[in-house]
C-alpha positions as CSV (number, residue, x, y, z in Angstrom):
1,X,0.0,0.0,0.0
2,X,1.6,3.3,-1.2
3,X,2.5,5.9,1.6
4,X,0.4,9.2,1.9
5,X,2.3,12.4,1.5
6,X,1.5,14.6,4.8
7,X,0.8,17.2,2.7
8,X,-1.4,17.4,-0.5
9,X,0.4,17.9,-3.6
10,X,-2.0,21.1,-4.3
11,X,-1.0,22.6,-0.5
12,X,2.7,21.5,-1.4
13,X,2.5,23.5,-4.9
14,X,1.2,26.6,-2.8
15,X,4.2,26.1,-1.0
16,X,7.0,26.1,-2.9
17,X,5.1,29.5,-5.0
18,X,5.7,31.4,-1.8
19,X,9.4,30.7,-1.0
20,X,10.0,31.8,-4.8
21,X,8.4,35.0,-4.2
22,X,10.0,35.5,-0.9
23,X,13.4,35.0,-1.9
24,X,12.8,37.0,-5.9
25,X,11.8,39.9,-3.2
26,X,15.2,39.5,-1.0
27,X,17.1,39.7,-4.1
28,X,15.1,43.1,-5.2
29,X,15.6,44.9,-1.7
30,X,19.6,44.3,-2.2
31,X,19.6,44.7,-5.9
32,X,18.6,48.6,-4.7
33,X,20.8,48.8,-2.0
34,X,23.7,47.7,-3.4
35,X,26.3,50.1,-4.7
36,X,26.5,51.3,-8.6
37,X,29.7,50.4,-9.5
38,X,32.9,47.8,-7.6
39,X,35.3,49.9,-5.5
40,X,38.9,49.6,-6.5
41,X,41.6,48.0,-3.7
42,X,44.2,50.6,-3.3
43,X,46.6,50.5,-0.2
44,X,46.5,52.9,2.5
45,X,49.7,55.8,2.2
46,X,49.6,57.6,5.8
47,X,49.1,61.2,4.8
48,X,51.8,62.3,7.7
49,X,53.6,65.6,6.8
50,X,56.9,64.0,5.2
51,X,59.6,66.5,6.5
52,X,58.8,65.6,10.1
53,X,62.2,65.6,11.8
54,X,62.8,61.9,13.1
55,X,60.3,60.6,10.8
56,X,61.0,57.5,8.7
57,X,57.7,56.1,6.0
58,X,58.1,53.3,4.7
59,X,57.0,54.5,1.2
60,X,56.7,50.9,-1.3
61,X,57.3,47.6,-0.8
62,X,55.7,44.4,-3.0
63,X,55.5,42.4,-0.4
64,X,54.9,43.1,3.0
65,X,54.8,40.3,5.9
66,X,55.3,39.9,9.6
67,X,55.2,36.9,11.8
68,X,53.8,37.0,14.7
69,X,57.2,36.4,16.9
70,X,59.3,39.0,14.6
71,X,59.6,42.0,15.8
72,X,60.0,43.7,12.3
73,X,58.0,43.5,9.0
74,X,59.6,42.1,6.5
75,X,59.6,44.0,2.7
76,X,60.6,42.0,-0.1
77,X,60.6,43.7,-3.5
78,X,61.4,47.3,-4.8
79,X,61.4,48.8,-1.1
80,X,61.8,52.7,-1.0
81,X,61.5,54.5,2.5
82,X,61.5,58.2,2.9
83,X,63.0,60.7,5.7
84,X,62.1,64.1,4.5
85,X,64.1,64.8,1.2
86,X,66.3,61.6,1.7
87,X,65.1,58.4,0.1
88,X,66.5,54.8,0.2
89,X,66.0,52.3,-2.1
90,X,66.9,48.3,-2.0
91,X,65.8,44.8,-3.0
92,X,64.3,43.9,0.8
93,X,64.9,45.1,4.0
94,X,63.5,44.6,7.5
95,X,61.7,47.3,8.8
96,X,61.1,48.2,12.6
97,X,57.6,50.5,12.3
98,X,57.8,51.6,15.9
99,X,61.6,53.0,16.3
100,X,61.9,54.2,12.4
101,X,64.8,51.5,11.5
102,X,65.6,49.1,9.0
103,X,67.9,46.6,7.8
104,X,68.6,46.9,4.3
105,X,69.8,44.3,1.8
106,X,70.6,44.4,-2.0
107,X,71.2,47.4,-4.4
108,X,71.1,49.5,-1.5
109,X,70.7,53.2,-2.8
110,X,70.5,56.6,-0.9
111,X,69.6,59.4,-2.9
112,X,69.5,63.4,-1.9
113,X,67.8,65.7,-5.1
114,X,69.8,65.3,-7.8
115,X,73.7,65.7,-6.0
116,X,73.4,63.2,-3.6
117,X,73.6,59.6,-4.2
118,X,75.2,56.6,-1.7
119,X,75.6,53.0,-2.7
120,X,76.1,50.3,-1.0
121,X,75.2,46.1,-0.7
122,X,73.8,46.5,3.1
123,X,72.7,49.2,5.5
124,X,71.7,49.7,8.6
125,X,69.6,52.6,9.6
126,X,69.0,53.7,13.3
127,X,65.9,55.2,13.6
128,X,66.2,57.0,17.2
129,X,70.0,58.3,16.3
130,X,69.5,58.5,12.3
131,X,72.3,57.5,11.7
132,X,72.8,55.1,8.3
133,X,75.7,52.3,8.4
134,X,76.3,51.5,4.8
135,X,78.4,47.9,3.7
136,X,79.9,46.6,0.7
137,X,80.5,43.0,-0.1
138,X,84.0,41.7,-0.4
139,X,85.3,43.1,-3.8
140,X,82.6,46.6,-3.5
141,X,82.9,49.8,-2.2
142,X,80.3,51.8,-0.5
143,X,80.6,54.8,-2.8
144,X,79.4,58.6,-1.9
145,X,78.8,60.8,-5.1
146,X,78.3,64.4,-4.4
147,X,78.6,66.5,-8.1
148,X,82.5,65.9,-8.9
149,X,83.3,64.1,-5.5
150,X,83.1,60.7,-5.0
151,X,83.9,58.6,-1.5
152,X,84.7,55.2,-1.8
153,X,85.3,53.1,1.2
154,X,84.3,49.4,3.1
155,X,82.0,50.6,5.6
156,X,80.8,54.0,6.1
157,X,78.4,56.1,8.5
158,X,75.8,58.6,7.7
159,X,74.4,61.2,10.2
160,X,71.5,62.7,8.7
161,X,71.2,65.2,11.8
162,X,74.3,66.6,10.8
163,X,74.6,65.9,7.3
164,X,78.4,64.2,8.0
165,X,79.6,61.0,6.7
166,X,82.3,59.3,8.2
167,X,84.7,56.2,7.9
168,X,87.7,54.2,9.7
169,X,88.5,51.5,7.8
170,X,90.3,53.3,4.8
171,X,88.9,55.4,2.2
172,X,89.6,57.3,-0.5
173,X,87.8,61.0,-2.0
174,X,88.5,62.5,-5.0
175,X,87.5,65.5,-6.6
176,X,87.8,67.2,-10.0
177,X,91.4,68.3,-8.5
178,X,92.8,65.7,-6.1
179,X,93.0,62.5,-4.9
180,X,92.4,61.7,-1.0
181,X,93.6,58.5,0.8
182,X,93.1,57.6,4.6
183,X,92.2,55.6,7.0
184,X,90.0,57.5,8.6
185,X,87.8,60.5,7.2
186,X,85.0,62.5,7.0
187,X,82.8,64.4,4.4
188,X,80.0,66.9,4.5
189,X,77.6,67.4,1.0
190,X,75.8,70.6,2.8
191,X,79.4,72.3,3.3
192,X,81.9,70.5,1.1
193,X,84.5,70.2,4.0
194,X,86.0,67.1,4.5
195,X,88.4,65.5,7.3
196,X,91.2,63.2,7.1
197,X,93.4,61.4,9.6
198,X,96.0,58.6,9.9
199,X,98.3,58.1,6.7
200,X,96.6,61.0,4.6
201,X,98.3,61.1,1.2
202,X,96.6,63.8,-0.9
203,X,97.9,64.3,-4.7
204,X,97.0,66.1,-7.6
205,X,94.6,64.2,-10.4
206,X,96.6,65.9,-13.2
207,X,99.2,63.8,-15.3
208,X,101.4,66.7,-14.8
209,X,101.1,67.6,-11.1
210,X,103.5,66.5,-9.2
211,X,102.1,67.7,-5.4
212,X,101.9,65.2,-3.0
213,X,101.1,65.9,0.4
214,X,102.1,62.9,3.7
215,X,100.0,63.7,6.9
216,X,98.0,62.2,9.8
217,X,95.6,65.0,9.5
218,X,94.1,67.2,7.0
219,X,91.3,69.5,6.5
220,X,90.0,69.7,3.1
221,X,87.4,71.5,0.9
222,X,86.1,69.9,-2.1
223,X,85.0,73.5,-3.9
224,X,87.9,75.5,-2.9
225,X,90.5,72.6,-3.3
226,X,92.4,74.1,-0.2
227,X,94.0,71.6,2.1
228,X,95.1,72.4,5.5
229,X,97.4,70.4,7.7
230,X,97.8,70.5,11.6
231,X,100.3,67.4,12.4
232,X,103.8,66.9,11.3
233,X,103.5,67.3,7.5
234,X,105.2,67.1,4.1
235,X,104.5,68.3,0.7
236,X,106.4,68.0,-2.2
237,X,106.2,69.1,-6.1
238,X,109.0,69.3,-8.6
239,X,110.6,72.4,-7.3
240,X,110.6,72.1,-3.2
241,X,110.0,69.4,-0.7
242,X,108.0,71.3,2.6
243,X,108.0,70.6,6.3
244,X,105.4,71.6,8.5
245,X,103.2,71.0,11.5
246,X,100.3,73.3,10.9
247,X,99.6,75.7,7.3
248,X,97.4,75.4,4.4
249,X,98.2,75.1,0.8
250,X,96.1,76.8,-2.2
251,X,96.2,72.9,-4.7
252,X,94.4,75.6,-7.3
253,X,97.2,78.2,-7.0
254,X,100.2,76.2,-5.8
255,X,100.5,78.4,-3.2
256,X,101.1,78.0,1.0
257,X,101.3,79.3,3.8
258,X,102.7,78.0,6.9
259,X,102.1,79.7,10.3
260,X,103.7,77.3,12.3
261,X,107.7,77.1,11.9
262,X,108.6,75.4,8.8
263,X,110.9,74.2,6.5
264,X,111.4,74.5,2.2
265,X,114.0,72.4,0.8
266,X,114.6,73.5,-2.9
267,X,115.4,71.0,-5.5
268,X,119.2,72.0,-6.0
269,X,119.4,71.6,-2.1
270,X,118.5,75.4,-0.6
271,X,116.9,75.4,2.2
272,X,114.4,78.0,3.9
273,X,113.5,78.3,7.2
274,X,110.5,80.2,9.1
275,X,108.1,80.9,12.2
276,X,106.1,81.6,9.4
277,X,106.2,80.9,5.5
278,X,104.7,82.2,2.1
279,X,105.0,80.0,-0.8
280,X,104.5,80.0,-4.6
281,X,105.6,77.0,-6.1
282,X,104.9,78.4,-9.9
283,X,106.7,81.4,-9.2
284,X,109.2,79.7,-6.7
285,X,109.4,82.5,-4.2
286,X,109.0,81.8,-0.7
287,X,108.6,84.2,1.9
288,X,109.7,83.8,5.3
289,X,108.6,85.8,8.7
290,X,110.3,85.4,12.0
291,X,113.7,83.7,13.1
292,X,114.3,83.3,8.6
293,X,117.5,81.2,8.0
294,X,118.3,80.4,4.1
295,X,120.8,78.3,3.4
296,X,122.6,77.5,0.4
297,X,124.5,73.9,0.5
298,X,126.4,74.8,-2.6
299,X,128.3,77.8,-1.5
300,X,128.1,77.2,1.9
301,X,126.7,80.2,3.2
302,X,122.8,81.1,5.4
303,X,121.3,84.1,5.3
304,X,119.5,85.0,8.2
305,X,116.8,87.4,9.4
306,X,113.6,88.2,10.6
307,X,112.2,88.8,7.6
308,X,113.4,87.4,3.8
309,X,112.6,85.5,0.8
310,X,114.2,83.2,-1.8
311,X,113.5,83.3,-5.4
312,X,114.5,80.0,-6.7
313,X,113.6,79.9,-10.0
314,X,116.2,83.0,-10.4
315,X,118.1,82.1,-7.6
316,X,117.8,85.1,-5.7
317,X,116.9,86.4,-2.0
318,X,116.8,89.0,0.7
319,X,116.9,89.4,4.1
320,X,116.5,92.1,7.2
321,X,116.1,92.6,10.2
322,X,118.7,91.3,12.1
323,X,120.1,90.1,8.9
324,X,123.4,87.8,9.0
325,X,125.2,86.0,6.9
326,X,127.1,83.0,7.9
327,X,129.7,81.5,6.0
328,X,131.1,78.2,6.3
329,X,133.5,76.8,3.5
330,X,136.2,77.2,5.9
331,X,137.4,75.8,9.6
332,X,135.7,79.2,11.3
333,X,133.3,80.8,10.4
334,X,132.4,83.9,8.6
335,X,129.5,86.3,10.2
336,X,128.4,89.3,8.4
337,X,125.3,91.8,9.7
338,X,124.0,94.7,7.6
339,X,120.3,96.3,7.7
340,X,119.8,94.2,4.5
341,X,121.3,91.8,2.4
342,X,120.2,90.6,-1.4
343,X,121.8,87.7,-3.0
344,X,120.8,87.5,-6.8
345,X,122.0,86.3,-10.8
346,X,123.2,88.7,-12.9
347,X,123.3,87.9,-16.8
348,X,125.3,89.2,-19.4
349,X,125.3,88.4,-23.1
350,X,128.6,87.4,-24.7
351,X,129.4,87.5,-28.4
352,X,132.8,85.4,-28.9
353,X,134.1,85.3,-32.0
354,X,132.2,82.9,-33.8
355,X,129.5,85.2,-33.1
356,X,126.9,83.4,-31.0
357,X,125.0,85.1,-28.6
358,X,126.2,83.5,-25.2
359,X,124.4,84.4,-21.8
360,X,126.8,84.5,-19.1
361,X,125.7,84.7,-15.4
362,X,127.1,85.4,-12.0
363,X,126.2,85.4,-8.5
364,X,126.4,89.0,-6.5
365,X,125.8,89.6,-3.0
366,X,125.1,92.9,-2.1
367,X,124.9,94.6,2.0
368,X,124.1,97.7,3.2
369,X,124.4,99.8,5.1
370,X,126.3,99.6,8.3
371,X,128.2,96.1,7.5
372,X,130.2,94.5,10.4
373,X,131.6,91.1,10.2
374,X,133.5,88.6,12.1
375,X,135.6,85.9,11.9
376,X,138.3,84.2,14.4
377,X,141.2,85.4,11.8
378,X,139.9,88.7,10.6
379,X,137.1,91.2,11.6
380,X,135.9,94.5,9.3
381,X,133.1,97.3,8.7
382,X,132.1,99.4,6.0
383,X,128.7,100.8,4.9
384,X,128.3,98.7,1.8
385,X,129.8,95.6,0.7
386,X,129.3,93.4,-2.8
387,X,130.9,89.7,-3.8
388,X,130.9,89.0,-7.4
389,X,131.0,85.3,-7.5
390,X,132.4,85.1,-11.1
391,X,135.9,86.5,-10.5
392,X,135.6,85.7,-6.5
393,X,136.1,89.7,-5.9
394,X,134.9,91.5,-2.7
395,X,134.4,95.2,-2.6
396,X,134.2,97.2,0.5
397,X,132.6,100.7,-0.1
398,X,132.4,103.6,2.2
399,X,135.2,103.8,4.8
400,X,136.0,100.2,5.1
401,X,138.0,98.9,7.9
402,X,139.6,95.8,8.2
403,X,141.6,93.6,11.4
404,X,143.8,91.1,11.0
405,X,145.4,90.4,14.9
406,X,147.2,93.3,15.6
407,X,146.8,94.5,11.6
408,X,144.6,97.5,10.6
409,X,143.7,98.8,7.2
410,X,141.2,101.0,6.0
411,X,140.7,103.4,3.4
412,X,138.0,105.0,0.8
413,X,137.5,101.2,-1.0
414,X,139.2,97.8,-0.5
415,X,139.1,94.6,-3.2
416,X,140.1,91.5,-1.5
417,X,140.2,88.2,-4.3
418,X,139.1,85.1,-3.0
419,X,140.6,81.3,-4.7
420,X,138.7,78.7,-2.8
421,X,137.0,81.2,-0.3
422,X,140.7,82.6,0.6
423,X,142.1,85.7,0.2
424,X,145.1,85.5,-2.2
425,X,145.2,89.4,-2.7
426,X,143.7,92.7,-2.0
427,X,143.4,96.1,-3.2
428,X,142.9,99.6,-2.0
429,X,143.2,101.4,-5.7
430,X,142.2,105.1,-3.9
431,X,143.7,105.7,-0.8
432,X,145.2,103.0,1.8
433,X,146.1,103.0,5.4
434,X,148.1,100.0,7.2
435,X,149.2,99.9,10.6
436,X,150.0,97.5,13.2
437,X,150.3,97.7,16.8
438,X,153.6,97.0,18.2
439,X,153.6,97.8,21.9
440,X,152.1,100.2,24.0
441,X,151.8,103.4,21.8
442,X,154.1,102.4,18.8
443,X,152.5,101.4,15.3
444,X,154.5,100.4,12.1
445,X,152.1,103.2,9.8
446,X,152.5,102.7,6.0
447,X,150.0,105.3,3.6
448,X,149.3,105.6,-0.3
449,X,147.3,106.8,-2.7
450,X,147.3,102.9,-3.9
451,X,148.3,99.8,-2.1
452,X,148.4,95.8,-3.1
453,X,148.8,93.2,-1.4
454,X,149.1,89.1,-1.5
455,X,148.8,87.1,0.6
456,X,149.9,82.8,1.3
457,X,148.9,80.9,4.3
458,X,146.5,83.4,5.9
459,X,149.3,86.1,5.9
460,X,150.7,89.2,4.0
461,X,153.9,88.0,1.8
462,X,153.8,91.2,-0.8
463,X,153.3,94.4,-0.7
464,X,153.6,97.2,-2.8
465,X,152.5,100.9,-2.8
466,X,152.6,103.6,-4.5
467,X,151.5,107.6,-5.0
468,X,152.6,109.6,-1.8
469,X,153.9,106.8,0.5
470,X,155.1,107.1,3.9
471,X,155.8,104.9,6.2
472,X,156.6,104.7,10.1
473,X,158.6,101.3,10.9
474,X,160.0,99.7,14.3
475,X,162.4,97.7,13.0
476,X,162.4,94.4,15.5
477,X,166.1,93.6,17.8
478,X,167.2,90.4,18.0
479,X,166.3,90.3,21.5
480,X,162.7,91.1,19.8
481,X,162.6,93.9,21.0
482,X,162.5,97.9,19.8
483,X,164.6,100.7,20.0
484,X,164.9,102.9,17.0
485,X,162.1,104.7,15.3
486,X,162.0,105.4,11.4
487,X,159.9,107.5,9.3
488,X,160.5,107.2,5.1
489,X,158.7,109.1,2.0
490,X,158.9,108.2,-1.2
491,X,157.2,107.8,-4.3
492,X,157.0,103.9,-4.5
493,X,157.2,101.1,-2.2
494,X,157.4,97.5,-1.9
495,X,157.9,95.2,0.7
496,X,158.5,91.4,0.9
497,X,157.3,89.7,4.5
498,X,158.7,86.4,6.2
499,X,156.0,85.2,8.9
500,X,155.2,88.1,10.2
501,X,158.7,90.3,9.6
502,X,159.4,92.6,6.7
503,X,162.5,90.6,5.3
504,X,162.5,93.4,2.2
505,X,162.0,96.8,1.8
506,X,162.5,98.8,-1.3
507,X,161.6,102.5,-2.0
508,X,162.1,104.2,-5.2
509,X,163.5,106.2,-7.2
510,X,164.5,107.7,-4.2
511,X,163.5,108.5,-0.6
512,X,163.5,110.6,2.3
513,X,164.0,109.6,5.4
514,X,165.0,109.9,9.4
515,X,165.4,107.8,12.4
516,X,165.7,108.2,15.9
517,X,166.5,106.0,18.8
518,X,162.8,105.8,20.9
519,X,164.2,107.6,23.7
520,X,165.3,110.4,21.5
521,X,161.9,110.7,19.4
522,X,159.6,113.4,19.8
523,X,155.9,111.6,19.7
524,X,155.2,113.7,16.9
525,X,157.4,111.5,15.0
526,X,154.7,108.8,16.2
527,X,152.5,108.7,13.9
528,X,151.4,109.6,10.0
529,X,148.7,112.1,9.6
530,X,145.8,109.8,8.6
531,X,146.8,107.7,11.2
532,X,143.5,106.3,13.5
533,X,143.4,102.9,15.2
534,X,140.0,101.7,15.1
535,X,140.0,99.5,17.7
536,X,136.8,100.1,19.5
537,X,134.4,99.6,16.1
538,X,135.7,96.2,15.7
539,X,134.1,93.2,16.3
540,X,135.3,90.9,19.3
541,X,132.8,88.2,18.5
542,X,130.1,86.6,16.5
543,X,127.0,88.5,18.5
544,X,128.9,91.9,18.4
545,X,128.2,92.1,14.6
546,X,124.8,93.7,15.0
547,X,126.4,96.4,17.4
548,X,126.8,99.2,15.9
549,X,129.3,101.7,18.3
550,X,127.7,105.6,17.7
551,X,131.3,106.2,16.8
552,X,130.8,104.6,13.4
553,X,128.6,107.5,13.0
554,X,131.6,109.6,13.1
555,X,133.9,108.3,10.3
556,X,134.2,110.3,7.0
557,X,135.6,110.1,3.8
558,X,139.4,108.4,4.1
């Protein structure tokens, strides 16, 4: 028997009419209260002002993801952060939302407008100190390009507070002009200054610069190209090698300037000396303040004062103030002070037979005025003095005076030769005047219009004069000692000297003459008309050059 639905199919019909209705109706209501049109999925950019200080947005990333035990989200893909105009680029970094940092890895790239631009394989970025610590794989170089400079280094720091970069593992800058090696350094893009210490080597970019500067530390700007040094230093081009512990030098203008006491040491071997130093190196001219000494290794003589320069290309200088020149070539040596003293080249052109222009050049010194000098063996003043190195002549000018022992001379101008930086003969071609102190108030006087004399072994052997001679002579005893007086005029004279005895005399064509035993001699008999002994204007030592007794003041025309 067939089972009986518990409805009838008409009621069940019915039924099923109803829920159709009802759920056509549900489908109405939200058909009109649904939206238009699908909204599109975009993600969320924080609309934060971006030049917040200490602010770090994390800008793009492809993927972002986070576990819930890391502390950091992790950015995979085309990441770019932002801290106001800075931006930093890499393949995936992590990123700590809460304290602003992030580790970056991969094609790492920090980039400032359009001048700044850092790359490195890995950094770190502290977001409390903002500081950025850039890496390079073994092989790479963390490189900094600012414009024309670029920093290359292992490892380098970032402070974006202060806008200074910073490194200690080695490094090297360069610029359009120079090259910069150190260990450690750092760099500014805001000011262009940059810092350098520990085996700084600094050298120009140029094929043909030769500068080179060795320090362990240097100041340095990238725009004006001036380096600065403030540790023991040296800098060298082709013309000079320079000492110093604090200066700067110009690399655009080859120029420096040294305010700490210094040292040039030219190419041919000069050196110069200063508290304080000015130098060229295109010109060559170095100038040199305080405490200058100049010394030239060839011809064995310094110049010193407290002020002076040195020319080198021409080979030239000058000094005052306390000037002195020293010379050395012999077993004592030579002192010399005036108020100022040049030594320079002088060139003459030659025509020789064969009628080729030939430049010939020779060395002068020239002092003035008020020149004293000293030396163990011989002393002497004048107001102006000149040395021609070419014939090895030195003229005295203007009342000259020289000491030799217990020798005087002196007269209006005296030539003294020099072979080998001795005296082998001397001149006085106006008017001369020797003496020599014998004893108490007794000199052997001779006088002349002219007078010249050579010399072997440091002494007098020749002498000859001429043109109004006289001469007062104490001829020696045997017992050495004196007792007869004589007083001779004539027209001509010459003498021949053993030791330190006249072992000739000759006077001619002929001669007056008179003698007396001392005891009989009037003391007008004494001494010749021009006769002065000079004693208290001569120098006694090497510091009593730059007296100057008032009784120079006093001497006249000879």
């Amino acid at each position: 028997m067939a089972l009986q639905p518990k409805y009838s199919t008409r009621k069940w019909h019915k039924y099923r009419l109803c829920l159709f209705a009802f759920i056509m109706f549900a489908f109405v209501v939200i058909a009109q209260n649904a939206p238009t049109t699908k909204p599109d999925i975009r993600p969320q950019i924080p609309t934060a002002d971006r030049y917040a200080q200490g602010r770090v947005f994390l800008e793009h990333a492809d993927v972002l993801k986070k576990a819930a035990s890391d502390s950091f989200q992790i950015l995979v893909g085309n990441v770019e952060f932002r801290r106001q105009d800075m931006y930093m680029y890499c393949d995936s970094a992590h990123f700590y939302d809460k304290s602003g940092s992030f580790k970056a890895f991969g094609n790492v790239k920090m980039e400032q407008g359009d001048t700044l631009y850092v790359y490195a394989d890995e950094l770190d970025f502290d977001g409390t100190m903002e500081i950025a610590t850039l890496y390079a794989n073994e092989g790479n170089k963390v490189r900094l390009i600012n414009r024309d400079v670029t920093l290359e280094t292992d490892k380098f720091e970032y402070d974006l507070t202060i806008d200074l970069g910073y490194y200690d593992v080695g490094g090297v800058l360069t610029d359009a002009q120079n090259r910069l090696e150190s260990i450690e350094g750092e760099y500014s893009p805001a000011t262009k200054d940059a810092n350098f210490y520990n085996n700084v080597h600094l050298t120009g970019r140029s094929q043909n610069d030769t500068l080179n500067i060795y320090t362990d530390s240097l100041f340095y700007n990238t725009v004006s190209h001036i380096a600065a040094v403030s540790s023991r230093s040296e800098i060298s081009n082709v013309n000079a090698t320079m000492f110093t512990m604090g200066g700067v030098y110009d690399t655009d203008r080859d120029t420096a300037y040294f305010d700490t006491r210094s040292l040039i040491v030219a190419k041919n071997g000069n050196t110069l000396w200063g508290d304080t130093i000015r130098y060229d190196h295109r010109s060559g001219i170095g100038e040199a303040f305080g405490n200058m000494i100049l010394t030239d290794t060839t011809r064995h003589i310094s110049l010193n004062g407290s002020y002076g320069y040195y020319h080198q290309l021409i080979d030239s200088a000058y000094a005052t103030g306390h000037a002195l020149v020293k010379e050395f070539s012999q077993k004592d040596t030579l002192y010399l002070h005036a108020r100022e003293i040049r030594s320079f080249l002088v060139r003459d052109s030659i025509i020789p037979d064969s009628g080729a222009v030939k430049v010939d050049t020779t060395h002068v010194i020239i002092a003035n005025p008020r020149v004293r000098f000293y030396r163990a063996d011989i002393q002497g003043l004048c107001d102006s003095l000149s040395f021609q190195e070419k014939d090895s002549m030195l003229y005295m000018h203007y009342n000259p005076i020289i000491w030799s022992g217990n020798r005087q001379i002196f007269g209006n101008e005296i030539q003294v030769h020099f072979n080998d930086s001795t005296a082998d003969w001397a001149r006085l071609p106006q008017f001369g005047f020797a003496a020599e102190h014998i004893d108490e108030e007794f000199y052997n006087q001779i006088s002349g219009k002219k007078m010249f004399a050579t010399f072997a072994e440091n002494s007098i052997d020749h002498l000859d004069v001429e043109g109004n001679v006289q001469v007062i002579v104490l001829p020696q005893e045997s017992d050495s000692t004196f007792n007869k007086i004589f007083k001779v005029e004539s027209s001509f004279m010459s003498a021949d000297f053993k030791g330190k005895q006249i072992e000739k005399l000759k006077f001619w064509p002929e001669s007056n003459s008179e003698g007396y035993p001392l005891y009989l001699a009037k003391k007008s008999i004494y001494y010749l008309p021009k006769f002065r002994w000079y004693e208290i204007l001569r120098p006694k030592n090497p510091d009593d050059v730059f007296n100057y007794p008032p009784e120079m003041d006093a001497l006249t025309d000879f």
